[in-house]
LUMKELO-71510 format. One record per atom (N, C-alpha, C): x, y, z. Coordinates in steps of 0.1 Angstrom, whole numbers, plus 2048, in hexadecimal, padded with zeros to 3 digits. Layout:
N
XYZ ...
//
This chain:
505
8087F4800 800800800 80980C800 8068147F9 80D8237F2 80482C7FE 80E834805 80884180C 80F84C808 80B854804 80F8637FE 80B86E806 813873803 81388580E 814884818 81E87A822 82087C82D 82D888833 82888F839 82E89783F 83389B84C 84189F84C 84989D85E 8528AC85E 84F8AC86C 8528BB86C 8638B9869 86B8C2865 87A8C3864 8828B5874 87F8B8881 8898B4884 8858A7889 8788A0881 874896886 87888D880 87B881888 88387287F 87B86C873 88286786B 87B86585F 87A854865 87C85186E 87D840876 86E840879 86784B87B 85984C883 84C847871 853849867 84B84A85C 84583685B 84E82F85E 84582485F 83A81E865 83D822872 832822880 82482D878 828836875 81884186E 813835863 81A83185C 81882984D 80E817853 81881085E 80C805866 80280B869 7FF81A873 7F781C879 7EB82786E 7EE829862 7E5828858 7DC81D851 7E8812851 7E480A849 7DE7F984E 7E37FA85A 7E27EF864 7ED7E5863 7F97EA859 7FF7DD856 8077DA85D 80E7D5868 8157D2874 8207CA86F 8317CE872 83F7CC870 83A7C7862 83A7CE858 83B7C984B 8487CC844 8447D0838 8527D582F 8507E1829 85A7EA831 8567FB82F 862804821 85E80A81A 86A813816 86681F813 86C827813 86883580E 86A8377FE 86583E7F6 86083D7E6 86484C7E0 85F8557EE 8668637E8 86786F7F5 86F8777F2 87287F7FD 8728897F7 8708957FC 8708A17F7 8708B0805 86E8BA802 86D8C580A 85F8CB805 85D8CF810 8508DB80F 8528E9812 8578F080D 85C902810 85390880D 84990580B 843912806 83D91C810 839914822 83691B82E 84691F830 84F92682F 859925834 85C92A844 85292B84B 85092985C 85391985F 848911859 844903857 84C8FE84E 8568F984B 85B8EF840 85B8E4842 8578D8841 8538C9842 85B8C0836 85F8B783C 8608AD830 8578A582E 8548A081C 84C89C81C 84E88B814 847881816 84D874814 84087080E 83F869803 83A8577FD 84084B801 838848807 83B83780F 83482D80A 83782180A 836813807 83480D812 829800814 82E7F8821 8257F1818 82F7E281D 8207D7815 8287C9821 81C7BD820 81B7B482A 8297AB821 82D7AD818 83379F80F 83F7A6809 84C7A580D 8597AD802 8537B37F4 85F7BE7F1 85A7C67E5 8627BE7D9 85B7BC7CE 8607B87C3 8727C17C0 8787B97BC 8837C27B6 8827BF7A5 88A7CB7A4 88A7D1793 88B7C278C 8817C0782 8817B3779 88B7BB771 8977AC76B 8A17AE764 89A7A6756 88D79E759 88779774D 89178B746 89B785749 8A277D747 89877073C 89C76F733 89776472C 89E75C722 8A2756719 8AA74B70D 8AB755702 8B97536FF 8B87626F3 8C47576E6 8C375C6DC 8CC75A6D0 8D47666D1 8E27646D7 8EE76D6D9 8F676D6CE 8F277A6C8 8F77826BB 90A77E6C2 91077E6BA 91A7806B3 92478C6BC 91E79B6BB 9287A46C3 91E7B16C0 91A7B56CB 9147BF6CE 91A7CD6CE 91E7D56CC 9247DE6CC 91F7EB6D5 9247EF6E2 91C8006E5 9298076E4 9238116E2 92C81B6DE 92C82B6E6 93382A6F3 9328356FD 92B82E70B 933833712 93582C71F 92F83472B 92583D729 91F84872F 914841734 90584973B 8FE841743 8F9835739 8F283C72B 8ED83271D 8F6825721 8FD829719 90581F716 90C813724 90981872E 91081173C 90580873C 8F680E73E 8ED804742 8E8802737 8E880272D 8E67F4720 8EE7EA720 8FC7F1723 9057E5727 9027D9731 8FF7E0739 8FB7DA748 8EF7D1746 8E87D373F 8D97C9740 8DC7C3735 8E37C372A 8E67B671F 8F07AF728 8FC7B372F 9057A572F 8F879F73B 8F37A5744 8ED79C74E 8E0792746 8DE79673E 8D7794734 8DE78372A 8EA77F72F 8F777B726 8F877F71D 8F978B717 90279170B 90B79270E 918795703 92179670C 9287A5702 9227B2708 9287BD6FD 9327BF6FD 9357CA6EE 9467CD6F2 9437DF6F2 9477E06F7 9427F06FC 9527F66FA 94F8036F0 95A80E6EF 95781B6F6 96681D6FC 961830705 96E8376FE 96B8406F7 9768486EC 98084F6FF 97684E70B 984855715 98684C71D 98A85072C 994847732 98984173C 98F833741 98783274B 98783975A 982834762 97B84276A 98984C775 98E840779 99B840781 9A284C777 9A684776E 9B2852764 9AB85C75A 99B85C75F 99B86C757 994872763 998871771 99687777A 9A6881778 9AE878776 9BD87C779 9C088776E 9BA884761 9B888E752 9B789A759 9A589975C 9A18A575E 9A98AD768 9AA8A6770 9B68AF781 9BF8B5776 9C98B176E 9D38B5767 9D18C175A 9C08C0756 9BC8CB74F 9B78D8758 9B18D2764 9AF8E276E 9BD8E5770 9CA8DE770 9D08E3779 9DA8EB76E 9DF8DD765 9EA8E8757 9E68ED745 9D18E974B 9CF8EC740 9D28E5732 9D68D9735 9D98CF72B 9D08C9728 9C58CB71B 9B88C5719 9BB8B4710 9B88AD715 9B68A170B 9A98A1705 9A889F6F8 99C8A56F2 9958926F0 99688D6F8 9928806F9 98C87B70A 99287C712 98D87D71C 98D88B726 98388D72A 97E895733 975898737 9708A873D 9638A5744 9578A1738 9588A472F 94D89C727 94F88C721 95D886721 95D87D71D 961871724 962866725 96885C72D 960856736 95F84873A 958841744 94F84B74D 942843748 93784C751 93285674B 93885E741 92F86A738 930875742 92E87D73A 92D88D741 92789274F 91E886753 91A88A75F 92187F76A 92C879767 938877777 93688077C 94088F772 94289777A 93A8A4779 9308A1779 9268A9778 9198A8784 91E8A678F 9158A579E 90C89379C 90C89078F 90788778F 8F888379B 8EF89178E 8E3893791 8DA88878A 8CF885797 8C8878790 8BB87C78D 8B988B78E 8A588C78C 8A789077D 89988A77C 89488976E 88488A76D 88188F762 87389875D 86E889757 87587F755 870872754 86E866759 86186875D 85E85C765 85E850761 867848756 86A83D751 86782E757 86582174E 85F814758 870811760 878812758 88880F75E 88D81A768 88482476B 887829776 88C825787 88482078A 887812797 89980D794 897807787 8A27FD780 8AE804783 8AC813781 8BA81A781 8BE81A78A 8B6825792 8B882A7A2 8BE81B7AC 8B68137A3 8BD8037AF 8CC7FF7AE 8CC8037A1 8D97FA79C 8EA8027A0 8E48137A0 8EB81A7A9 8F38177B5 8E38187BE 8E58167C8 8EF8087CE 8E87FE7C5 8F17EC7C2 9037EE7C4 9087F97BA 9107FD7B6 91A8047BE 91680C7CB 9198197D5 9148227D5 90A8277CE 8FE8347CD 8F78357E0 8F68437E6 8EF83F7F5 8E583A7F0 8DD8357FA 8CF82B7F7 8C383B7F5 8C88467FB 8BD84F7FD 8BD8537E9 8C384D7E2 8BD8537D5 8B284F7CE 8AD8447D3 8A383A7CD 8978457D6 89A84E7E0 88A8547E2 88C8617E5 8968687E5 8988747E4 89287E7D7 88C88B7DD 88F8937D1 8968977CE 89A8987BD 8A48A17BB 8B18987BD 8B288D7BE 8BD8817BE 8C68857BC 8D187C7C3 8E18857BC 8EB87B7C2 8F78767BC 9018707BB 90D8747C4 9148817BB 9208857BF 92B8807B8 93288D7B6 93888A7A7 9488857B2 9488837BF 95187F7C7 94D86E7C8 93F86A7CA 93C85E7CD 9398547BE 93585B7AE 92F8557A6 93D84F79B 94A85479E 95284A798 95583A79E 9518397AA 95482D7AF 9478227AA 93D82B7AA 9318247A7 93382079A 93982778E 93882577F 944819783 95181B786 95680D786 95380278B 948805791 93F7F479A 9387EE78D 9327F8789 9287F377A 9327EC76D 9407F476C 9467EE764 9497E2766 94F7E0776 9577D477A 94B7CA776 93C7CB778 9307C3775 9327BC76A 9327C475F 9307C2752 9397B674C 9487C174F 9567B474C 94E7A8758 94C7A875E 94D798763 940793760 93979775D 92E78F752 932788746 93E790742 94378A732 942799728 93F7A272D 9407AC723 94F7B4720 9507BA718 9607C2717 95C7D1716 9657D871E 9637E671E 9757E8717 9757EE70C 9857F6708 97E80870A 98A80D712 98B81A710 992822706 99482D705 99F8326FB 99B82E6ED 98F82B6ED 98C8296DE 97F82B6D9 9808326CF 9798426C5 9758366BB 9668396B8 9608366AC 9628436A5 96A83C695 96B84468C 965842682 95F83A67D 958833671 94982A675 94182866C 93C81D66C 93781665B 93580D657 93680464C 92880164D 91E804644 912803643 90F7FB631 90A7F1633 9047E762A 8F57E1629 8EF7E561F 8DF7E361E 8D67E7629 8DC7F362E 8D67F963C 8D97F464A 8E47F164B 8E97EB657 8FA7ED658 8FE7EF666 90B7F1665 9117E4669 91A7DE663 9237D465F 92D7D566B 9327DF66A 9417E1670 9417ED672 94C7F567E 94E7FB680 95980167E 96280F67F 96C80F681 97181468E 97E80F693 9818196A1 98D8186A5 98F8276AC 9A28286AA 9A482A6BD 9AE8206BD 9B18226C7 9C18226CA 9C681C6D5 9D58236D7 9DE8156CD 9D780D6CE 9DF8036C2 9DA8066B3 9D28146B0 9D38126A3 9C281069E 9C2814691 9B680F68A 9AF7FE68C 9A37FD68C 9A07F168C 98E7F2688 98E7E467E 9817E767C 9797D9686 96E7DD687 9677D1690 9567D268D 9567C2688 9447BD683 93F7C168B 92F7C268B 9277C1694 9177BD68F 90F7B869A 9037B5696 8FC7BE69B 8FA7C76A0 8F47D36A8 8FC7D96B1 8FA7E86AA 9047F56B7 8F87FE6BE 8FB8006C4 8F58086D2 8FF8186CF 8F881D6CC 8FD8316CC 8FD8376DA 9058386E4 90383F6F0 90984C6F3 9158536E6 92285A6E6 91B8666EF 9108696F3 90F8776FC 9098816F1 90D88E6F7 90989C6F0 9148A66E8 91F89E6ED 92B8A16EB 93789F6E2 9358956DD 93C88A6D2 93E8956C5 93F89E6C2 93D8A46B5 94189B6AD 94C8976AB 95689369F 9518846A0 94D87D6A6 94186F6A8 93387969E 92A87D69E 921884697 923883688 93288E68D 93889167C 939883673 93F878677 94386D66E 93686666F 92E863678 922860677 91986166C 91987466C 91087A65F 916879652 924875653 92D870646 923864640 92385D64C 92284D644 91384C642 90E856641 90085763D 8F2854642 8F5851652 8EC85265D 8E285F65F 8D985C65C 8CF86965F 8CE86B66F 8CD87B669 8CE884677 8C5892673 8C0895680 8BD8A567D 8C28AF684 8C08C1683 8C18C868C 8B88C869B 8BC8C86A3 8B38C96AF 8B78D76B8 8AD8DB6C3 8AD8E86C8 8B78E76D6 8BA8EC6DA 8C68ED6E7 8C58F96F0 8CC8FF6F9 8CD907700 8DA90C705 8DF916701 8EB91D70A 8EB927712 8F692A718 8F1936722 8FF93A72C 90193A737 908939743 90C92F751 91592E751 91492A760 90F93576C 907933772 90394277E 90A93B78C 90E942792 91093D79B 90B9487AF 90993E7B8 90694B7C2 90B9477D0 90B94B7DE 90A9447E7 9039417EA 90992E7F0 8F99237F1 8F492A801 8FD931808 8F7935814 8E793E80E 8EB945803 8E394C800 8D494C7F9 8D993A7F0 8CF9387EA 8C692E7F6 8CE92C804 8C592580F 8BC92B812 8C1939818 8B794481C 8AD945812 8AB94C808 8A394B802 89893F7FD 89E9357FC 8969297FE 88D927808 897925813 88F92081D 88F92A82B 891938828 88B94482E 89994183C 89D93B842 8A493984C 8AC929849 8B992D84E 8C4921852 8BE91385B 8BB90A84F 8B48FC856 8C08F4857 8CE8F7851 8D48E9851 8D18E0845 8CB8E283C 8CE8DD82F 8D18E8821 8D68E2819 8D78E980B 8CB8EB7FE 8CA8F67FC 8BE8F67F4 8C28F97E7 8BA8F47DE 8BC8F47CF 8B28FC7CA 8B38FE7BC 8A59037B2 8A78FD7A7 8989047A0 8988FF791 89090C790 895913783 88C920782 88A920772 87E922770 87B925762 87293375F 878938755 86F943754 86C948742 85D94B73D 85C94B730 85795B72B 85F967734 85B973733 863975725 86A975721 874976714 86D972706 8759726FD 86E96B6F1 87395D6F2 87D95A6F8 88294B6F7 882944708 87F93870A 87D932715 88B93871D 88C93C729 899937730 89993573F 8A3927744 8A092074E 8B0920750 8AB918761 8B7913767 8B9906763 8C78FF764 8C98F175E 8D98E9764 8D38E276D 8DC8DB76E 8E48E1782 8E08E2785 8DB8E6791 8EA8E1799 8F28E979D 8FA8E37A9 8FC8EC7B9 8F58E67C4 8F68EB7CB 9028E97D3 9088F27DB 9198F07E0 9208EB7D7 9208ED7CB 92B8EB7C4 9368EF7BB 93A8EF7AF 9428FC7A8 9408F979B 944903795 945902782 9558FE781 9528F4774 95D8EB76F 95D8ED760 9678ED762 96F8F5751 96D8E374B 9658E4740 95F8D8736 9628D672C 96D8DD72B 96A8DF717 9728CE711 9738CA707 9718BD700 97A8BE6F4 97D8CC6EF 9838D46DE 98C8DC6E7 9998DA6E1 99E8E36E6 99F8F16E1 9A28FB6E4 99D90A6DE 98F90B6E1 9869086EA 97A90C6EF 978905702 971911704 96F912713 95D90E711 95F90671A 94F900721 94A90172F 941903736 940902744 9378F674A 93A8F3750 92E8E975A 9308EA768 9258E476B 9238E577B 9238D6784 92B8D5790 92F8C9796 92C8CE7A6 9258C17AD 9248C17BB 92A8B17BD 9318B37CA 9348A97CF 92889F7DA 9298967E2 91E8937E4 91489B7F0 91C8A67FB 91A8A9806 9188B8800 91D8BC7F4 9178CA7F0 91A8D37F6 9278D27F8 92B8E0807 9338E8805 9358EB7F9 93C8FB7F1 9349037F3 93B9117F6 93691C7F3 9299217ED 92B91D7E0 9259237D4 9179187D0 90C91E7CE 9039187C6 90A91B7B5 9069107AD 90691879F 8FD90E796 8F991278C 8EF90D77E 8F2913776 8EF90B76A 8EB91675D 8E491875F 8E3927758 8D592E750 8D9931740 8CC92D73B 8CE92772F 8BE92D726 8C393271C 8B7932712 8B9929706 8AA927706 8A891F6F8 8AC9276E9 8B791A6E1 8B991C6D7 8B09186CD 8AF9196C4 8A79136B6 8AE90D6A9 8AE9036A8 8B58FF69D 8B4908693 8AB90D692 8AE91D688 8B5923689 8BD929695 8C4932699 8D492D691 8D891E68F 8E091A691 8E891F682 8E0924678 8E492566D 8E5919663 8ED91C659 8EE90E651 8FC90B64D 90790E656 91590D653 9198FE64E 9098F4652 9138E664E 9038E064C 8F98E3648 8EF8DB64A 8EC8D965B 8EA8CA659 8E48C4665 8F18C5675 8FC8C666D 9048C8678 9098D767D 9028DF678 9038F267B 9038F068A 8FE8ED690 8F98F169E 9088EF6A6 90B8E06A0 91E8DF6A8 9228EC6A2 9238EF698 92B8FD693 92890C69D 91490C69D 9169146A6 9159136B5 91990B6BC 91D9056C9 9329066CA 9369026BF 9469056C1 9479126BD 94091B6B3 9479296B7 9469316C4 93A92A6C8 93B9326D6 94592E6E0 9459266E1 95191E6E8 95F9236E7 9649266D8 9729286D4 9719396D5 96293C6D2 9649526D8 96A9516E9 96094A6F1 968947700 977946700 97A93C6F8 98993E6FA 9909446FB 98D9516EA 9929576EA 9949696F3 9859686F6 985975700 98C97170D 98C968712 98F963721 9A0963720 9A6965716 9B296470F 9BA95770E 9B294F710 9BB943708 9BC93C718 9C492E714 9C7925725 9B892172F 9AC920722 9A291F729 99C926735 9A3931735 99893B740 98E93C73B 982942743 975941742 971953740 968954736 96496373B 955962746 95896D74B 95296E758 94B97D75A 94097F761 93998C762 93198B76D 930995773 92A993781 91A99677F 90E991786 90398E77B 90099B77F 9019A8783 8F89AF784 8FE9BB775 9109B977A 9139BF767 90D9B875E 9099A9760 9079A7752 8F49AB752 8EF9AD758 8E49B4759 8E09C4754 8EB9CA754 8EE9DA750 8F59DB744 8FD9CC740 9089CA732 9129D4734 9169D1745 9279DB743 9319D1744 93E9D4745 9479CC747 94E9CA758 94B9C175D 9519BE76B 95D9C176B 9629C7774 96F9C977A 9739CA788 96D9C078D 96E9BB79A 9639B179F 9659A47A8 95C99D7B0 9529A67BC 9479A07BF 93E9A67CA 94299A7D3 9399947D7 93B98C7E6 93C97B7E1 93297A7D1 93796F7CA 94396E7C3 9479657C4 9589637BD 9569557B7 9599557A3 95794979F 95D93C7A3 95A9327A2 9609287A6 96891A79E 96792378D 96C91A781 97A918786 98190B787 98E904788 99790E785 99B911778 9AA91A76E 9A7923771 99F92F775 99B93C778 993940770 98E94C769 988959763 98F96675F 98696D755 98E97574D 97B97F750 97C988752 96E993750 96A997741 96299473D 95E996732 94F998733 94999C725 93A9A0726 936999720 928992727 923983720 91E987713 91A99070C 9179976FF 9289966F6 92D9956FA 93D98E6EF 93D9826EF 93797F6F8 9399686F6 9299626F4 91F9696F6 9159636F4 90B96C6EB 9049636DC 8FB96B6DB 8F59776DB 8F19856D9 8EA9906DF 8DB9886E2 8D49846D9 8C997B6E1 8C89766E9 8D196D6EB 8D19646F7 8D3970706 8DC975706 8DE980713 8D3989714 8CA98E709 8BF99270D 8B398C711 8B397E70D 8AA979713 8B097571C 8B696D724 8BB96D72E 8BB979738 8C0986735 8BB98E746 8AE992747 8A999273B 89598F741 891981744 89A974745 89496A74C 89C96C756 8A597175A 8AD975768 8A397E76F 89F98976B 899991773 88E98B776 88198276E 877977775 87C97377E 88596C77E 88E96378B 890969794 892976796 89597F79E 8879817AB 87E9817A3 8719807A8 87296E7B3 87296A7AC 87195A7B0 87D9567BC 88695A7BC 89595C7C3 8959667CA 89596F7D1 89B97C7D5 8A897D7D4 8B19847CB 8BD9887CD 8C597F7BF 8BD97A7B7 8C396B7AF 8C89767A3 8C198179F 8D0987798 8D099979B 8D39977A7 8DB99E7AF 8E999C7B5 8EC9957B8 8FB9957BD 90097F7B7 90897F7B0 90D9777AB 9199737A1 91A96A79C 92496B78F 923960787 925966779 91E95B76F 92F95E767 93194C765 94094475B 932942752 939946744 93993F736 94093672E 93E933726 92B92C724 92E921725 91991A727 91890D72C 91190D71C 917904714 9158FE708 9148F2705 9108EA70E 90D8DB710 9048D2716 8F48DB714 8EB8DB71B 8E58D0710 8E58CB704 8E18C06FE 8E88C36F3 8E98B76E8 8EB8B96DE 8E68BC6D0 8EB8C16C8 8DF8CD6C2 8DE8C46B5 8DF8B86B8 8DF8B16AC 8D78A06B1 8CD89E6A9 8CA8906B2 8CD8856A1 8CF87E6A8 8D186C699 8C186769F 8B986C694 8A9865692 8A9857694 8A18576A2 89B8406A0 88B83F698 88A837699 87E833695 87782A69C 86B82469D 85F81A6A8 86A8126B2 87380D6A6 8798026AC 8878026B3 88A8126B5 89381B6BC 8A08156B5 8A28156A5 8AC81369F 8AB821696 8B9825692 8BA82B688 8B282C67C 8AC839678 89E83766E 8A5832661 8B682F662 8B582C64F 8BF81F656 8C381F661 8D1813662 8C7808672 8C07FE66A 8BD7F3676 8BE7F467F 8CF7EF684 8D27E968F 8D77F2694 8D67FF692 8E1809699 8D680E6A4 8DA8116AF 8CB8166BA 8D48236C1 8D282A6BF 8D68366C2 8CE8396D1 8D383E6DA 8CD83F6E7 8D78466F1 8CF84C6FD 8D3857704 8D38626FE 8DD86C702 8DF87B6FE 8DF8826EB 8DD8716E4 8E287A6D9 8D58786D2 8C887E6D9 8BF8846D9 8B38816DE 8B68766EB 8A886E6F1 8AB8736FB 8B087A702 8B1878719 8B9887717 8B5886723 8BD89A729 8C4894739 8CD88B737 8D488A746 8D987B748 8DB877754 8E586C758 8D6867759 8C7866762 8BC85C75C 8B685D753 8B286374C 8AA85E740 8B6859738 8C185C737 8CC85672F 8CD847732 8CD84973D 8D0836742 8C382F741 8B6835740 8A982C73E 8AB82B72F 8AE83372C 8AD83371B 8B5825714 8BF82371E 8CA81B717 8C680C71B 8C180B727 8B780472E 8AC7FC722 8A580671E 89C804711 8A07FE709 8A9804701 8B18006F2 8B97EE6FA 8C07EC701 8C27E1705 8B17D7706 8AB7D8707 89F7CE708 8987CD6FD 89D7DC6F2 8987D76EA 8A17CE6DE 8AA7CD6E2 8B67C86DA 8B17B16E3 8B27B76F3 8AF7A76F3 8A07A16EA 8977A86F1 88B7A46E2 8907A26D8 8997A46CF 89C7A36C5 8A17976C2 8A678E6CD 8B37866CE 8A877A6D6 89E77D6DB 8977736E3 8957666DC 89875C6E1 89474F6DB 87E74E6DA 
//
C-alpha cells in the first residue's frame, strides 16, 4: 500500500515514518521503504519534509532483468561508454551477450588524473576529458539523477547505482544526486560487472568510420593506440554523447541520416549558497538549497540548467582553441558558491547553413573559440559580474562573489562572446528571476559560455529505435533522445531490450 503526502516537521526522525504508515494501514512489522522525499518551503516559518511511502505484508519485487533463451549474434558493438552506453552494456552481458564496448577516452582512474593536469597546466587532450571518457560528461558533472522522465527502467537505474556505491537515499530523494567525488567508483563497479560477465571494454579508441552494406553496417572503423583496425559487427548501439563532433562528422560522411535540432546556450551564474539558503528557505536550517527557474518574459525561453549546489565551474572544453563551462558538486555540496547555467533557447534556424545539417557544431565552436580568444588564450574564461552584465558594462573588479572556474578568468562583456540575442534575452529572463529569487541578479558572477546543454544535432530512429536508413544501428542517449545521466541510462536500458527481442529464441 502507497501512502502519499506524508509530512514531518524538520527536526523530526524520518524512523517515526513507519510506525504512521502500520498505524494508517493496520499492517504490523511488515516491509517498509520510502519512494520519495522532498521539502515543502513554501510556509517558510513551517518547512516540513515531505515523503511517499510503501509498506506491504510480502517483500517488494526487485527490478525484472526478464532473463530468457536468446540466439547470440556474433559481436555486438556499443560505442561510448557514458550513462547510454554503460547500462546497455550492463543488461546485454547479464542478459549473456557478451559486448565489446569502445570509449574514444580514458578509463575513470586516468582521466581523473588528465583532467587535474588540464586545470592545473592547461594541457587539453582532446580525447579524454571533462566531456569525454568513462562515465560521460556527467562523472564530473555533480552526477545529477532528476529527470522530467518518469521512464519504466526508472526503479532499474536508481537500483543498479545504488548495487554499485550510489547512497541508498537516491532511489527516493528529490532532486537525486551522486557526486562527482563518489560517482567514479560507482562507474568502475559497473565496468568491473560487465568484464566479468564476458564483455570487453577497450578505451582509447575513437570510431572513425563505419561500412554500411544494403542498409546495415558491416564493420566498423577505429583507431586506437595500436593503430587502425577494422571490426564486423551485427548491431551497434550509438551512445557517443552531445559532444563527439568529429564522431557526427564521419558519421554524416557515411551517409547516416541526421537532422538539425534546437539547443541552448548562455552562462555559468554563479552566487553564495549561504545566500541562495536564505532566500529559499527564509532562515539557516542546516541544509543546502537548490533551484530550477524558468522564465518566458523574452521572445525566447530562458532557464536555469543543470543545477550545482556548493559547487564550482569547471573549465570543459573537448577542442582545443575553445573554452567551455560546466558545473560540478561533490557529494556533501559544501563550496562556497551555488552555480547553473542560464541559458536561452536556440533555434536550428539561428544556426545558419555553414555546413547543412551540421551548422549548429559550427555555430557552437565559434562561440567557444571567440572565448578563447577574448579570455586571451591558456583557457581563461571571460567573466562579468551579473549586475555589469545587466547594464552591458565591462567589470573591473569582484563584489562579494568570486568565480570559481579552475585556470582563472579574464573580464569581458558577455555581448563579445555570446550572441546580442541571447544576452538580451537572457537579462529579461534574469530580471523575472529576480522576482522569484531576491537578489539572483543582483550580486553574482557569470564564466562563459556553457555550450553543451545538448547536442544541436540528433541521428533520426525510427519505431524500431534503429537508424531510419541503417537497421541495426540504434542510436541512443544524448545524441538526441535524453537530456542527462537518467534518461540517458533508461534510454540505453531500452535499446538493449530491444536488441534482446531481436535475438530471443
Amino acid at each position: 500500500m502507497k501512502i502519499n503526502d506524508l509530512k514531518l516537521p524538520l527536526n523530526k526522525d524520518e524512523s517515526d515514518l513507519k510506525k504512521i504508515a502500520e498505524k494508517k494501514t493496520g499492517i504490523k512489522n511488515g516491509y517498509f521503504r520510502i519512494l520519495k522525499k522532498s521539502l515543502d518551503a513554501r510556509n517558510k516559518s513551517d518547512i516540513k519534509k515531505v515523503f511517499s511511502v510503501e509498506i506491504s505484508e510480502s517483500p517488494f519485487p526487485l527490478p525484472d532483468e526478464n532473463i530468457k533463451e536468446y540466439n547470440y549474434p556474433e559481436r555486438i558493438l556499443i560505442v561510448g561508454f557514458g550513462p547510454a552506453g554503460m547500462f546497455a552494456g550492463l543488461r546485454l552481458a547479464r542478459a549473456g551477450f557478451k559486448p565489446l564496448i569502445i570509449e574514444r577516452g580514458e578509463r575513470v582512474e586516468d582521466r581523473k588524473k588528465t583532467n587535474d593536469a588540464f586545470f592545473k597546466f592547461q594541457t587539453l587532450n582532446p580525447e579524454s576529458n571533462i566531456q569525454f571518457g568513462e562515465g560521460g560528461a556527467g562523472t564530473f558533472s555533480d552526477g545529477k539523477l532528476n529527470t522530467g522522465v518518469n521512464g519504466k527502467y526508472s526503479e532499474y537505474v536508481l537500483s543498479e547505482f545504488v548495487k554499485h556505491g550510489a547512497p541508498e537515499e537516491i532511489k527516493y530523494i528529490y532532486k537525486p544526486h551522486i557526486g562527482s567525488d563518489i560517482l567514479p567508483s560507482v562507474v568502475k563497479s559497473i565496468r568491473e560487472e560487465i568484464i566479468s560477465l564476458g564483455g570487453e571494454i577497450r578505451f582509447n579508441s575513437l570510431l572513425t568510420g563505419v561500412n554500411i552494406k544494403d542498409g546495415k553496417v558491416v564493420s566498423v572503423t577505429v583507431r586506437s593506440n595500436n593503430g587502425n583496425e577494422e571490426i564486423a559487427v551485427d548491431d551497434v548501439i550509438l551512445a557517443i554523447g552531445h559532444s563527439s563532433r568529429d564522431t557526427y562528422e564521419a558519421l554524416y560522411k557515411a551517409g547516416i541520416y541526421m537532422e538539425k535540432k534546437d539547443c541552448a546556450i548562455g552562462f555559468r551564474v554563479e552566487h553564495l549558497q549561504c545566500d541562495i539558503n536564505l532566500a529559499q528557505f527564509g532562515k539557516d536550517i542546516g541544509l543546502t538549497a537548490d533551484y530550477k527557474l524558468t522564465s518566458n518574459k523574452a521572445d525566447r525561453g530562458v532557464f536555469s540548467f543543470c543545477m550545482c549546489p556548493g559547487g564550482t565551474v569547471v573549465p570543459a572544453a573537448s577542442e582545443e582553441g575553445g573554452v567551455v563551462t560546466n558545473g560540478m558538486s561533490e557529494y556533501k555540496r559544501d563550496k562556497e558558491n551555488a552555480n547553473s547555467a542560464i541559458v536561452c533557447q536556440i533555434r536550428s534556424s539561428d544556426y545558419g547553413d555553414s555546413r547543412g545539417v551540421l551548422s549548429g557544431i559550427d555555430f557552437l565552436r565559434n562561440i567557444e573559440k571567440k572565448a578563447f580568444m577574448i579570455g586571451g588564450g591558456n583557457y581563461l574564461a571571460p567573466c562579468q559580474n551579473i549586475t555589469d552584465f545587466m547594464t552591458d558594462n565591462l567589470s573591473n573588479k569582484f563584489g562579494k562573489v568570486k568565480p570559481s572556474y579552475f585556470i582563472g578568468t579574464k573580464f569581458a562583456r558577455a555581448e563579445d562572446v555570446l550572441p546580442k540575442f541571447v544576452c538580451d534575452n537572457i537579462r529579461v529572463g534574469l530580471a523575472d528571476m529576480n522576482n522569484k529569487i531576491k537578489g539572483f541578479a543582483e550580486s553574482g558572477v557569470l564564466t562563459m559560455p556553457e555550450t553543451r546543454t545538448s547536442s544541436p544535432v540528433r541521428i533520426v530512429r525510427d519505431e524500431n529505435l534503429s537508424a531510419v536508413n541503417v537497421s541495426n544501428l540504434y542510436p541512443s542517449g544524448e545524441v538526441g533522445y535524453a537530456g542527462g545521466i537518467m534518461s540517458s541510462a533508461m534510454d540505453g536500458v531500452k535499446i538493449a531490450e530491444k536488441i534482446k527481442d531481436k535475438y530471443q529464441k
